[in-house]
PDB file with one MODEL, atoms N, CA, C and O in Angstrom:
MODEL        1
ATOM      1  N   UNK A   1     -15.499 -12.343 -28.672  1.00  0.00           N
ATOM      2  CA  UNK A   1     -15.549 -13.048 -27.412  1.00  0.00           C
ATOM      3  C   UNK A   1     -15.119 -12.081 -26.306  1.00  0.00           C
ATOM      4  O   UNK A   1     -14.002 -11.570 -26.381  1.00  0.00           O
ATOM      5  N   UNK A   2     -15.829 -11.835 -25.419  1.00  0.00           N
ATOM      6  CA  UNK A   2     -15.339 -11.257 -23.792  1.00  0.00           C
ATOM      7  C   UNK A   2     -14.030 -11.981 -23.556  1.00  0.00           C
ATOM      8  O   UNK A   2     -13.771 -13.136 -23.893  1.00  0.00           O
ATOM      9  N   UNK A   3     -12.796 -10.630 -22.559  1.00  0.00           N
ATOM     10  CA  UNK A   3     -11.972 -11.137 -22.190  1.00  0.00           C
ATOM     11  C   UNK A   3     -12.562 -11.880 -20.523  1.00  0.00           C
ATOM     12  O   UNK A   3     -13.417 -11.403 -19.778  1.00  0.00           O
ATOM     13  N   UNK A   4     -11.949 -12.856 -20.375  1.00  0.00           N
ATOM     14  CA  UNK A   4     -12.247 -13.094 -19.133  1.00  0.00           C
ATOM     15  C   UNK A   4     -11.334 -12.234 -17.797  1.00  0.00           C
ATOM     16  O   UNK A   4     -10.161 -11.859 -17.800  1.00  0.00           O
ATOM     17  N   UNK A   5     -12.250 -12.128 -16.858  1.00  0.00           N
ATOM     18  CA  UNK A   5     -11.522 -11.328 -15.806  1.00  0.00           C
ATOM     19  C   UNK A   5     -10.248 -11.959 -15.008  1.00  0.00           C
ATOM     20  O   UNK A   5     -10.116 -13.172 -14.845  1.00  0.00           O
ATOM     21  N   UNK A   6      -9.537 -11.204 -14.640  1.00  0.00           N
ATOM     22  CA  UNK A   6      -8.193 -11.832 -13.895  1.00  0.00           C
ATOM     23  C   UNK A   6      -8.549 -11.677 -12.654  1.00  0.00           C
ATOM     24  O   UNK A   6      -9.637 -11.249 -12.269  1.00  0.00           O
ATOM     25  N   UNK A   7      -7.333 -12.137 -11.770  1.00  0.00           N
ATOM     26  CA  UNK A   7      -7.481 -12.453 -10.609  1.00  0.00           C
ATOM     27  C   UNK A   7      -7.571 -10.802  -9.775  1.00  0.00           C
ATOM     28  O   UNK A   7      -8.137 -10.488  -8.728  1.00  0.00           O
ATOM     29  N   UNK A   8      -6.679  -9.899 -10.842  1.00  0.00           N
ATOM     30  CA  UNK A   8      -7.096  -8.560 -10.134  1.00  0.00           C
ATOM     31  C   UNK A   8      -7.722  -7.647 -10.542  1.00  0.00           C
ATOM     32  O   UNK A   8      -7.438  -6.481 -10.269  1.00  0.00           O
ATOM     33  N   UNK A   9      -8.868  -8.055 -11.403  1.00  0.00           N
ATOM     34  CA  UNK A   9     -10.155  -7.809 -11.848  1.00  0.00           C
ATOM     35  C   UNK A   9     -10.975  -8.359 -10.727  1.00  0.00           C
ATOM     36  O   UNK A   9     -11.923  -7.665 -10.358  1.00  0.00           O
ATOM     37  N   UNK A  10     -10.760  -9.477 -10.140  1.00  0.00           N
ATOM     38  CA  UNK A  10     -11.608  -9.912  -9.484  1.00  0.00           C
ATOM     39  C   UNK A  10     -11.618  -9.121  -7.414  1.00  0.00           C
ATOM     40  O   UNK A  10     -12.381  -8.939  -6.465  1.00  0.00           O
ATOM     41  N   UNK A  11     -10.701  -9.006  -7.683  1.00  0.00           N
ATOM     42  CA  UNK A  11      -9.705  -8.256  -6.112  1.00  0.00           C
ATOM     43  C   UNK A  11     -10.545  -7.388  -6.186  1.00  0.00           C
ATOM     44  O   UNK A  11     -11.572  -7.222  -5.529  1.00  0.00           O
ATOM     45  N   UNK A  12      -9.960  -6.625  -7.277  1.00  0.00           N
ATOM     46  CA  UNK A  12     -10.467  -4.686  -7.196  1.00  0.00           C
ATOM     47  C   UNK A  12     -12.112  -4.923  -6.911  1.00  0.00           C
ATOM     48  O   UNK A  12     -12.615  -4.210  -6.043  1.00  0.00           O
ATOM     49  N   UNK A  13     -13.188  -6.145  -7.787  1.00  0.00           N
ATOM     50  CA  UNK A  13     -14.297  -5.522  -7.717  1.00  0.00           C
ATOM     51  C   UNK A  13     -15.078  -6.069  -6.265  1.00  0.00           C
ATOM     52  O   UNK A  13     -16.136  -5.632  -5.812  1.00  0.00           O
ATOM     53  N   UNK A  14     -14.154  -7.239  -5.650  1.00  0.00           N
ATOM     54  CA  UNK A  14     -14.335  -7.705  -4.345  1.00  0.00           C
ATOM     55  C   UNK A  14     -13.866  -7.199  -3.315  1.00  0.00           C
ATOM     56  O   UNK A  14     -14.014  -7.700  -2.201  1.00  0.00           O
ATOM     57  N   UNK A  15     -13.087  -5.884  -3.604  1.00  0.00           N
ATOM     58  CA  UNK A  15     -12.484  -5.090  -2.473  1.00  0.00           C
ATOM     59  C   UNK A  15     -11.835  -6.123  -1.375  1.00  0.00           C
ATOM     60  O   UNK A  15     -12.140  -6.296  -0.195  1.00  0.00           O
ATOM     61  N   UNK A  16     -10.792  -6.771  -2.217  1.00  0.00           N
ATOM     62  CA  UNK A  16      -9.619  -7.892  -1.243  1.00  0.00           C
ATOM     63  C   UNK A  16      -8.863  -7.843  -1.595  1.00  0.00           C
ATOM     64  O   UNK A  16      -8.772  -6.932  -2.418  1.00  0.00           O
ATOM     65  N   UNK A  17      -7.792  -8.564  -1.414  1.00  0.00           N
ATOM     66  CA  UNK A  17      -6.167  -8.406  -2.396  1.00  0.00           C
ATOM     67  C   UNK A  17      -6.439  -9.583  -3.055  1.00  0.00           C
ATOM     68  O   UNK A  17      -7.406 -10.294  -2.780  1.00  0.00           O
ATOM     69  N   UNK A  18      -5.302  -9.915  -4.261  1.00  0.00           N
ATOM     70  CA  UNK A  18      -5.121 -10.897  -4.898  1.00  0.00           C
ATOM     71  C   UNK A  18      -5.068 -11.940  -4.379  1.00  0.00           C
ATOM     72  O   UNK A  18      -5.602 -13.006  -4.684  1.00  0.00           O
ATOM     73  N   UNK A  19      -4.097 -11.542  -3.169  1.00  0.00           N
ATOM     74  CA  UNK A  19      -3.682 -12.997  -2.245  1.00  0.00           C
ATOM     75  C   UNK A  19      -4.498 -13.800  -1.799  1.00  0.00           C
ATOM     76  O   UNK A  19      -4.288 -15.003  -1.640  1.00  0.00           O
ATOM     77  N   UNK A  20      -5.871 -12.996  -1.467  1.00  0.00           N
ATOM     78  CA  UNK A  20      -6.558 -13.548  -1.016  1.00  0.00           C
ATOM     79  C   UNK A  20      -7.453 -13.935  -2.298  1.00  0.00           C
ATOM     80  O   UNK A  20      -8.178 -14.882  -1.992  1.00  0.00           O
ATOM     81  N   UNK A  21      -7.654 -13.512  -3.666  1.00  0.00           N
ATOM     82  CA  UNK A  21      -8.470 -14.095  -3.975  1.00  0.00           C
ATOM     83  C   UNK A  21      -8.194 -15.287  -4.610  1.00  0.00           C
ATOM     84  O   UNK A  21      -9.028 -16.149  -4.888  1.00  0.00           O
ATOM     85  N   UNK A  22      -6.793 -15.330  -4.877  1.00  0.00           N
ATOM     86  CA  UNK A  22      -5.785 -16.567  -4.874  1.00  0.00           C
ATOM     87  C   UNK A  22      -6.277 -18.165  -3.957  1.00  0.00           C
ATOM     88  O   UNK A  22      -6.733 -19.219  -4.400  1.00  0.00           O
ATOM     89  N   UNK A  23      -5.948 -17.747  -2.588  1.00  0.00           N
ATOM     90  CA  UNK A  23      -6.753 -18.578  -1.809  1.00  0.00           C
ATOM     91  C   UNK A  23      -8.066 -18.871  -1.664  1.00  0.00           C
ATOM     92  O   UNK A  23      -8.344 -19.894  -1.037  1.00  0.00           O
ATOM     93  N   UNK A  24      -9.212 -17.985  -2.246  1.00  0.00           N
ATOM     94  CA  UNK A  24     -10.507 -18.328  -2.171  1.00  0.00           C
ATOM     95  C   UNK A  24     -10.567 -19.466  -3.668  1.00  0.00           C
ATOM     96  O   UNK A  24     -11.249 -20.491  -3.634  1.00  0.00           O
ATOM     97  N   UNK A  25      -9.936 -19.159  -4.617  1.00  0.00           N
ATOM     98  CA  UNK A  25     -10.067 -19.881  -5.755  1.00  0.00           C
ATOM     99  C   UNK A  25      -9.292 -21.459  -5.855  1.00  0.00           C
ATOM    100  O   UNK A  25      -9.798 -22.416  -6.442  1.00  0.00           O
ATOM    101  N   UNK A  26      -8.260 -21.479  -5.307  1.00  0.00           N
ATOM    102  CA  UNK A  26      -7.318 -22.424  -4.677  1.00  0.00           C
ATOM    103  C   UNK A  26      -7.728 -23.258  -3.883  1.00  0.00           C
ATOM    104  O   UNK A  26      -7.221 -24.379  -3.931  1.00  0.00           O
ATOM    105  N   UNK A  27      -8.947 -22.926  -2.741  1.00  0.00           N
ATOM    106  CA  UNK A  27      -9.296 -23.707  -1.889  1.00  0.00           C
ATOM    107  C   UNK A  27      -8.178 -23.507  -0.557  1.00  0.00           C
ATOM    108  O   UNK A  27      -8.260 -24.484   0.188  1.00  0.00           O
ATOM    109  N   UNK A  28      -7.561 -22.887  -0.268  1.00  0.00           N
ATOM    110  CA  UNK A  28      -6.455 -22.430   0.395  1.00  0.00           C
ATOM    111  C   UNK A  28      -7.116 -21.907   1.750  1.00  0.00           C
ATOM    112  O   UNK A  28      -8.189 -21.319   1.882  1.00  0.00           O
ATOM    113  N   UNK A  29      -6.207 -22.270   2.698  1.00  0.00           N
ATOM    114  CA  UNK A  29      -6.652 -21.914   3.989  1.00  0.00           C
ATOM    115  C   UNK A  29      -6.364 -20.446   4.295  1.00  0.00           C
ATOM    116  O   UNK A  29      -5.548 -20.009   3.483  1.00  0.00           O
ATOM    117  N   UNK A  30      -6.714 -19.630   5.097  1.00  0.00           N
ATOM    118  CA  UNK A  30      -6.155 -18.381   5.663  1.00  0.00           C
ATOM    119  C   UNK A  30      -7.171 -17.467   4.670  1.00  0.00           C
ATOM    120  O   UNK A  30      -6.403 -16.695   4.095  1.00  0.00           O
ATOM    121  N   UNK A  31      -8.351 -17.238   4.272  1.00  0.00           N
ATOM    122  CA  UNK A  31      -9.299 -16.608   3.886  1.00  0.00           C
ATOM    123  C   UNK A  31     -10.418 -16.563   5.042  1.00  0.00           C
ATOM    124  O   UNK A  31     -10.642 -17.462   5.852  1.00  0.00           O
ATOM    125  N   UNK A  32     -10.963 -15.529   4.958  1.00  0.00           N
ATOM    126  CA  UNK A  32     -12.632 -15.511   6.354  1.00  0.00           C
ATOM    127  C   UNK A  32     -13.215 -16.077   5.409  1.00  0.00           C
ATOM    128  O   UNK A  32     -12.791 -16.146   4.256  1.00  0.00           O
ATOM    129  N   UNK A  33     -14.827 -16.789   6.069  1.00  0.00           N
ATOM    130  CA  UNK A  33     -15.787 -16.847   5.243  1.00  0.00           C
ATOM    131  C   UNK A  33     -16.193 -15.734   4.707  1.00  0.00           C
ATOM    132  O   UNK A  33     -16.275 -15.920   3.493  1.00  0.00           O
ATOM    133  N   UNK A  34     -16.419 -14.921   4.921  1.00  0.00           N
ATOM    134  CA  UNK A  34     -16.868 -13.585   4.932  1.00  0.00           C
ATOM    135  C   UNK A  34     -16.182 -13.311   3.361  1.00  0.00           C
ATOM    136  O   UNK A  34     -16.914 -13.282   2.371  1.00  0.00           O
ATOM    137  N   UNK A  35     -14.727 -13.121   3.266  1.00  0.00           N
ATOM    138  CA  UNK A  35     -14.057 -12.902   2.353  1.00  0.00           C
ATOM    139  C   UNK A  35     -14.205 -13.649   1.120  1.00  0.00           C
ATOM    140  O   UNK A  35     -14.083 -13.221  -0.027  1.00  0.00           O
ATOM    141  N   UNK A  36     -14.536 -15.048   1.582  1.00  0.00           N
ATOM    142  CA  UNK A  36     -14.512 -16.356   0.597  1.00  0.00           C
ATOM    143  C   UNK A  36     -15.808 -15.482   0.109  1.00  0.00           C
ATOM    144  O   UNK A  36     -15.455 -14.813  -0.862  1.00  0.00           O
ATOM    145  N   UNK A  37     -16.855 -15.303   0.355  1.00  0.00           N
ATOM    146  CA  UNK A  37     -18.090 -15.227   0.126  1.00  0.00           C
ATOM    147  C   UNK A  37     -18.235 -14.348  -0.871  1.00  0.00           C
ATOM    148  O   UNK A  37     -18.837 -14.549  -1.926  1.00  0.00           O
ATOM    149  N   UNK A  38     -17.456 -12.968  -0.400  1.00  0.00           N
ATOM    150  CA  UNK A  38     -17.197 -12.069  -1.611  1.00  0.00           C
ATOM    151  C   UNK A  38     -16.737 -12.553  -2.630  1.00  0.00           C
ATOM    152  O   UNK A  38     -17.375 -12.227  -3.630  1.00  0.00           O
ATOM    153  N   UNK A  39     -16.029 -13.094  -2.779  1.00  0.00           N
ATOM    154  CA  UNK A  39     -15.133 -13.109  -4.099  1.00  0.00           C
ATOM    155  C   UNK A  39     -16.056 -14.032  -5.145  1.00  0.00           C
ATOM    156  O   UNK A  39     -16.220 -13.913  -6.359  1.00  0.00           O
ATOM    157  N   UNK A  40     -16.798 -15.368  -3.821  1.00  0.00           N
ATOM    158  CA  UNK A  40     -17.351 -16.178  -4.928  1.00  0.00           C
ATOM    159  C   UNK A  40     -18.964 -15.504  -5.958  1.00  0.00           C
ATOM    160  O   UNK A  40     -19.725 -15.991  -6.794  1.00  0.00           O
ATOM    161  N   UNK A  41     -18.784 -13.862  -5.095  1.00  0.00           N
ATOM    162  CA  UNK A  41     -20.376 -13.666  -5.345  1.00  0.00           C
ATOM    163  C   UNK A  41     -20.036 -12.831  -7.185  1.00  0.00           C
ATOM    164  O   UNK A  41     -20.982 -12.461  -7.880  1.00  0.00           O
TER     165      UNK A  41
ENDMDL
END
């Protein structure tokens, strides 16, 4: 089975911090669209 990626697996390959990808996954305010967009792509 594949490990699944972490949250800073997901940072590094979205070029954002955790924090933020924290809040894009969370539904959390204080992300751009822009940013949201990355992370969800």
């Amino acid at each position: 089975m594949a490990k699944r990626p972490t949250i800073t697996d997901l940072a590094r390959a979205s070029g954002v911090s955790v924090a933020t990808v924290d809040r894009v996954l969370n539904n959390r305010p204080g992300a751009s669209a822009a940013n949201r967009q990355r992370v969800m792509e």
